[in-house]
N, CA, C and O of each residue as an XYZ file, in Angstrom:
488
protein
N      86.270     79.127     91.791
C      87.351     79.903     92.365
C      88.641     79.559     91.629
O      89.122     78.426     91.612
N      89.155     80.607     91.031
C      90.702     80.387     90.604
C      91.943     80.529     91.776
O      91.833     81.002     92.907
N      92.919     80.072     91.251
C      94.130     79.836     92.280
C      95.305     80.130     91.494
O      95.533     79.403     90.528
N      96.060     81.055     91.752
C      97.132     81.276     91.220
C      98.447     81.022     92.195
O      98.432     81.908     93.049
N      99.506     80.196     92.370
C     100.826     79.793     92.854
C     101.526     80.408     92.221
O     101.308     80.798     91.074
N     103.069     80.704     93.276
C     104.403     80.910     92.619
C     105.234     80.169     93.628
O     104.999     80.199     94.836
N     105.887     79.727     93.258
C     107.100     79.198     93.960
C     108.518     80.143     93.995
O     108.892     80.539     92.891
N     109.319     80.526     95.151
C     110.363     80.593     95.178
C     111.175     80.032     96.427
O     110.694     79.208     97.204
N     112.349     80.520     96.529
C     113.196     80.291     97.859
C     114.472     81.364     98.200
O     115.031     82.296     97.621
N     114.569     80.739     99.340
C     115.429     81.772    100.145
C     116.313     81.002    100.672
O     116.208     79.779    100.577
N     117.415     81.644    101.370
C     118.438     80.941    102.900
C     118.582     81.820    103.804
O     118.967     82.962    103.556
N     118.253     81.341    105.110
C     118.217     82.147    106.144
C     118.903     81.421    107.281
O     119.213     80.230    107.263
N     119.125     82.357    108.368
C     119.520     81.349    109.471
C     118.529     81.706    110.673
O     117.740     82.619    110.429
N     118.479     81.298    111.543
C     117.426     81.583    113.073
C     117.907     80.359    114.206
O     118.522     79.293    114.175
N     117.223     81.219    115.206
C     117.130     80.198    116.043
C     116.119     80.194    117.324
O     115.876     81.212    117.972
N     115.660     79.134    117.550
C     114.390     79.490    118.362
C     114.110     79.018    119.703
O     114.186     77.860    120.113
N     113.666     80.412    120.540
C     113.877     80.247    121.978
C     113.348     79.211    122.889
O     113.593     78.243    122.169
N     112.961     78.850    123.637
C     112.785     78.251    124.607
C     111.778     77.088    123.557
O     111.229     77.901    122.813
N     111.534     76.423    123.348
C     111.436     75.380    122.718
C     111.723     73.734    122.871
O     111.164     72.671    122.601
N     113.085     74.273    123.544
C     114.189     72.659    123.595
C     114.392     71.985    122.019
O     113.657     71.971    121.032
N     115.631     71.490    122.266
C     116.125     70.247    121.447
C     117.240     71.085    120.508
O     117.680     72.117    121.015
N     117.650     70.770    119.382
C     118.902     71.572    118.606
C     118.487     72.831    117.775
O     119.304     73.533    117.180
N     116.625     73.131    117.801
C     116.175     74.329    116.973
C     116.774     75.403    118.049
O     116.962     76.448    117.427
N     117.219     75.586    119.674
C     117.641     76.652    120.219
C     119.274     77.165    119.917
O     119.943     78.085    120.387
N     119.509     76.293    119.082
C     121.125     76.499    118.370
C     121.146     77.268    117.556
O     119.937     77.274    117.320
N     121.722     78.265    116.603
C     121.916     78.952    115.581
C     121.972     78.033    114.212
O     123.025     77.411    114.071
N     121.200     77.904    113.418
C     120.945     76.939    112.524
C     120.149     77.642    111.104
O     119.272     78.485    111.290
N     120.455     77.307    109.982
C     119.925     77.633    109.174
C     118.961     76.702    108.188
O     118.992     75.502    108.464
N     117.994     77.143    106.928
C     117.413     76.619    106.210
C     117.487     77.364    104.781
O     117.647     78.563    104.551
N     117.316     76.255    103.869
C     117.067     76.685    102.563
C     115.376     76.729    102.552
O     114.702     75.705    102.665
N     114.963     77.704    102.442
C     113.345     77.253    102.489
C     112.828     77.665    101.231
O     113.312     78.301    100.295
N     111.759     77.162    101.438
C     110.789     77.249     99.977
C     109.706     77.648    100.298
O     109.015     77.152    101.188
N     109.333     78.886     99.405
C     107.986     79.237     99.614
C     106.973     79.663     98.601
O     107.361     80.165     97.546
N     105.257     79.441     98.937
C     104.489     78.905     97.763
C     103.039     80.565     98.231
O     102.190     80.774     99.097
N     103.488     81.160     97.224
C     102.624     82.237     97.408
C     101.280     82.379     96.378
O     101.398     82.914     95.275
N     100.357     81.992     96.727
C      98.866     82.053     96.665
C      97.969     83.430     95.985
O      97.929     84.493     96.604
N      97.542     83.320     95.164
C      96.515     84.303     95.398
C      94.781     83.694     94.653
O      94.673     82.928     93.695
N      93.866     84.188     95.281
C      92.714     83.647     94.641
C      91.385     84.901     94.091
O      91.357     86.082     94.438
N      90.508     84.286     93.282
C      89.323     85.264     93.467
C      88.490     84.326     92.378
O      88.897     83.408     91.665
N      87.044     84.960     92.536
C      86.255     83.820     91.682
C      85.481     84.524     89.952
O      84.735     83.979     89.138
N      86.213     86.153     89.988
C      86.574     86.540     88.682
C      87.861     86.434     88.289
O      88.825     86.287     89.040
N      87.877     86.512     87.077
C      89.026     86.596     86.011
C      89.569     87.853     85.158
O      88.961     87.927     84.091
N      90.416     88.736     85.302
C      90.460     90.077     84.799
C      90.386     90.379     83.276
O      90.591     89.429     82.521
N      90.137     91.504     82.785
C      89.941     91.847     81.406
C      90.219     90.850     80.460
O      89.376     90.329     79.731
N      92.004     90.469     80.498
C      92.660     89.743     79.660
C      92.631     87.889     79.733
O      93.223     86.977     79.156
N      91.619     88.009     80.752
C      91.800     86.749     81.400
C      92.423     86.068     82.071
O      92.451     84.860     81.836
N      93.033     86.544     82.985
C      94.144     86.251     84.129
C      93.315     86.424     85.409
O      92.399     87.226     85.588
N      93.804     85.529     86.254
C      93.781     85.874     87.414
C      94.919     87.067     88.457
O      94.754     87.851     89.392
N      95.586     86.788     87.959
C      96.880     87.789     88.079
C      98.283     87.305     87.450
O      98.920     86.251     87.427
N      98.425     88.509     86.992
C      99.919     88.091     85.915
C     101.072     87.580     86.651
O     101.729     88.245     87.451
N     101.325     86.105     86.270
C     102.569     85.398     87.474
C     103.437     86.610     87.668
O     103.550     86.874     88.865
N     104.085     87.429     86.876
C     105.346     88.358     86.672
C     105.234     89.413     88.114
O     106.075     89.570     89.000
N     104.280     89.855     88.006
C     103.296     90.649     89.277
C     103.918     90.000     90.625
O     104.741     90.570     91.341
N     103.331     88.589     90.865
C     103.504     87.907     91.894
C     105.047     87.465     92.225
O     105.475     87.502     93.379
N     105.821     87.056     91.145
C     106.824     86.722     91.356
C     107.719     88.038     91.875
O     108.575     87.909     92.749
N     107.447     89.206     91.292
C     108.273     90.215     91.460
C     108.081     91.013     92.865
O     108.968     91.654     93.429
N     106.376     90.799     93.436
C     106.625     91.297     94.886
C     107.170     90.191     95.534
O     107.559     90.615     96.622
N     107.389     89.090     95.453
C     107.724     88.020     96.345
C     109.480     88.165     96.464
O     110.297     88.065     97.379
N     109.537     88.480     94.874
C     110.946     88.665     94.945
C     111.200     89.989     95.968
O     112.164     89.867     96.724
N     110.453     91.194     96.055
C     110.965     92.299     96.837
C     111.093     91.884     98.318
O     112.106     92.317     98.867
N     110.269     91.133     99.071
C     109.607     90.851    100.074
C     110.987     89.818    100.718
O     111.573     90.022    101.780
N     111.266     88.708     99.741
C     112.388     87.492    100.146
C     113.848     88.131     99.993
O     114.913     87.563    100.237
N     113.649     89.511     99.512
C     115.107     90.165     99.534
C     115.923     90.654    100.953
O     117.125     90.799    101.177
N     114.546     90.865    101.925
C     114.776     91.449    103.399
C     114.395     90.112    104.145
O     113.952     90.127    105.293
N     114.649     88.639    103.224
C     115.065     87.656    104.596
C     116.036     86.755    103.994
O     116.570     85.813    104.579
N     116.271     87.182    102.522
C     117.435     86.346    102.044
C     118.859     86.613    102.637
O     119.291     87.747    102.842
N     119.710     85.180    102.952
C     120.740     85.439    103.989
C     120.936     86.134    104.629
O     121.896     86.899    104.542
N     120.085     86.130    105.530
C     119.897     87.306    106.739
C     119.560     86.121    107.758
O     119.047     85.047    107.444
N     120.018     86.596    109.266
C     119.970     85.977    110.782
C     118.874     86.864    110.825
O     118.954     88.090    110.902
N     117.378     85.876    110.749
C     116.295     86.422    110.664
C     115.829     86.967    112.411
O     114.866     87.719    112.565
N     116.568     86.517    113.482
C     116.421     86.582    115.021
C     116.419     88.215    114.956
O     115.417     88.673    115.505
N     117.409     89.330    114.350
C     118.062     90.535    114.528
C     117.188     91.286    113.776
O     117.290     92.507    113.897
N     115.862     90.592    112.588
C     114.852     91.389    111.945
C     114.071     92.058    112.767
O     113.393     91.610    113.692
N     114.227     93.537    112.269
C     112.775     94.343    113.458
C     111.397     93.358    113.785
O     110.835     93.147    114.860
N     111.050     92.774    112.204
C     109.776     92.136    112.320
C     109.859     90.677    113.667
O     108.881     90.219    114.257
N     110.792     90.394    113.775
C     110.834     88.847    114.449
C     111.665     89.481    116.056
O     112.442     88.695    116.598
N     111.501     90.514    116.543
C     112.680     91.058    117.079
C     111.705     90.441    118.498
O     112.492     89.862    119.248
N     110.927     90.419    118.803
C     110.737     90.196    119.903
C     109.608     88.709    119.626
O     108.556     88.593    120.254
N     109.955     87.957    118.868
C     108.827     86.828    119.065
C     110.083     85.802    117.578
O     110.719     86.231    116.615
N     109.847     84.121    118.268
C     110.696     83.511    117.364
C     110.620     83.511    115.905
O     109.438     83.590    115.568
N     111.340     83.460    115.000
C     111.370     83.634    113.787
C     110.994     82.106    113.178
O     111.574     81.345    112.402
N     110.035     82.062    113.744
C     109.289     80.036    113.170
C     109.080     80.319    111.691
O     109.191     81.403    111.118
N     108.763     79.158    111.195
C     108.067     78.951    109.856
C     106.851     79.272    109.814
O     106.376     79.539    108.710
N     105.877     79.344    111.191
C     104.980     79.405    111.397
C     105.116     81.250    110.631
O     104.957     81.728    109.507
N     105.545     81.872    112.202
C     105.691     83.517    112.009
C     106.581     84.286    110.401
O     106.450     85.457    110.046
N     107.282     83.415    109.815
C     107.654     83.599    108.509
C     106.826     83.654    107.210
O     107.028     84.317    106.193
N     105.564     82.536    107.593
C     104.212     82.675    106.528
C     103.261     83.874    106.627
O     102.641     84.491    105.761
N     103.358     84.033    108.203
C     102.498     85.360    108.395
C     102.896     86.573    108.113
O     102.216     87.528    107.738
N     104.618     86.468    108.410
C     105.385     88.289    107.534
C     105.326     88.229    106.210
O     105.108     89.341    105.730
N     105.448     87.243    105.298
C     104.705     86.898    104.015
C     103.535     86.868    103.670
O     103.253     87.770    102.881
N     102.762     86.233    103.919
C     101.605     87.331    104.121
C     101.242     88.942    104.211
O     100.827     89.668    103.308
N     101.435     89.159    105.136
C     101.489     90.518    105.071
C     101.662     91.170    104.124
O     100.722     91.478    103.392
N     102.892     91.542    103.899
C     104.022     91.817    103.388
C     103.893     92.023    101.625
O     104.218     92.968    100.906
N     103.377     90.922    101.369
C     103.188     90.874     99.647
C     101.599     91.071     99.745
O     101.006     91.446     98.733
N     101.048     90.883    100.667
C      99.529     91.273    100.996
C      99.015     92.523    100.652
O      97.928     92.822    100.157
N     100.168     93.355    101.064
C      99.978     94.824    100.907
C     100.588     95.719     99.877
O     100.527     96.946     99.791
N     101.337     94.628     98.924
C     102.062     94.885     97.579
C     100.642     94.376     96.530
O     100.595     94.913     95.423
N      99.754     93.570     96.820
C      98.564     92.982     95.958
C      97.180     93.971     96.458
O      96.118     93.909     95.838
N      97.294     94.510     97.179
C      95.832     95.466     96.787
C      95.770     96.257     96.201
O      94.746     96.939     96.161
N      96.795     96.506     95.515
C      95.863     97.697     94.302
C      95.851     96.721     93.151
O      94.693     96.547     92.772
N      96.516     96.194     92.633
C      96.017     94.411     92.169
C      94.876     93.913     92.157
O      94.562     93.258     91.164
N      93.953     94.067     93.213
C      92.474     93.742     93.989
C      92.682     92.473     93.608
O      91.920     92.055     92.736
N      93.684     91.586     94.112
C      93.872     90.145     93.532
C      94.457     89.766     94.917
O      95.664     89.948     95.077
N      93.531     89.125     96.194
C      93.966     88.905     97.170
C      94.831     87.625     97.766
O      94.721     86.574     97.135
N      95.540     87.635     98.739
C      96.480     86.380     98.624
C      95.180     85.379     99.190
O      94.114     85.798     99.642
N      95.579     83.970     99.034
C      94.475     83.250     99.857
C      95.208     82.481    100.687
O      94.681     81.762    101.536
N      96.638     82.582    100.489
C      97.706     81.263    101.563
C      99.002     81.769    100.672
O      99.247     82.313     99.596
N      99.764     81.156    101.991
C     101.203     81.466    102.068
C     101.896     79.672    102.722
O     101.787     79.095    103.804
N     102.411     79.406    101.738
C     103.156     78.163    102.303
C     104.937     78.261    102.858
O     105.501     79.152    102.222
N     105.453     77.878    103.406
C     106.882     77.874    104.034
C     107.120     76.483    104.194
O     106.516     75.733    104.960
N     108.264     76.121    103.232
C     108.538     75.198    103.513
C     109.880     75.126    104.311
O     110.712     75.971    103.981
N     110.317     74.040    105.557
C     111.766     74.759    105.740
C     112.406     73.302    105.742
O     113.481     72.997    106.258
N     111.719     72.646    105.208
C     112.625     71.399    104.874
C     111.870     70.423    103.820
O     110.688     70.559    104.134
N     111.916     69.698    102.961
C     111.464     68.855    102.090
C     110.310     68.311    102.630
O     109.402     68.229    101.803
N     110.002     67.853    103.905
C     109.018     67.041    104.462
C     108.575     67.665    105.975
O     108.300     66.993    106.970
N     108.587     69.240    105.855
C     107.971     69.923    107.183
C     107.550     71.455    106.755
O     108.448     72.241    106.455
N     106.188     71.864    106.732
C     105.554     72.939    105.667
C     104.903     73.647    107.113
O     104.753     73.156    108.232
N     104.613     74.906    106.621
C     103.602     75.292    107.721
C     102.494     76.386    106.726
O     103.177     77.243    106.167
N     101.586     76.468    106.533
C     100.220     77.690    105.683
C     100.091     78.550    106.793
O     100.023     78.333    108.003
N     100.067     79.901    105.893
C      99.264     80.914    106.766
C      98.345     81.333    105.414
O      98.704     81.337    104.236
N      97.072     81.672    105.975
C      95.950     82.701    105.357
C      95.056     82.751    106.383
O      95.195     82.225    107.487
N      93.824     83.613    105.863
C      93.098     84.502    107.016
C      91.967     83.613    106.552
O      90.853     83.713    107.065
């Protein structure tokens, strides 16, 4: 099985409901995120998928949460805007920018601090 990564990041702000402690405050993060894709062929040229590909839907995708109060997003509008629920709209999201690609994601990492990560994949 091959594995292809990209790394980028964003800044956002949120804040999250009933929870307790200072995450129910208006607070922001620089986060980092690690977008995945896998399969156990290799295409014509020998790629698994061309980084440029990946980087550029990730870039479309982190444009509608870069400095943005992610609480007021349609997508997060009624459920908290976690790191958790941020891997899964990433997911999605560039999920459905990679199928005609036929180069599927296999994980979505969020990082929202140096030493606190959360994965989503199916």
């Amino acid at each position: 099985m091959y594995e292809v990564t990209i790394r980028k990041s964003f800044a956002a702000a949120h804040l999250l409901r009933e929870i307790g402690g200072k995450c129910e405050e208006l607070h922001g993060h620089n986060f980092i995120v690690e977008i995945s894709a896998a399969a156990a062929e290799l295409n014509e040229g020998g790629l698994l998928i061309d980084f440029r590909l990946l980087k550029r839907w990730t870039d479309e995708v982190l444009e509608e949460l870069d400095h943005k109060y992610l609480n007021e997003l349609p997508f997060f509008k009624d459920m908290n805007p976690s790191s958790e629920q941020i891997a899964r709209f990433l997911y999605e999201r560039i999920g459905e920018k990679a199928k005609p690609a036929k180069t599927p994601l296999s994980r979505v990492t969020v990082w929202e601090s140096e030493n606190a990560r959360v994965s989503y994949s199916l």
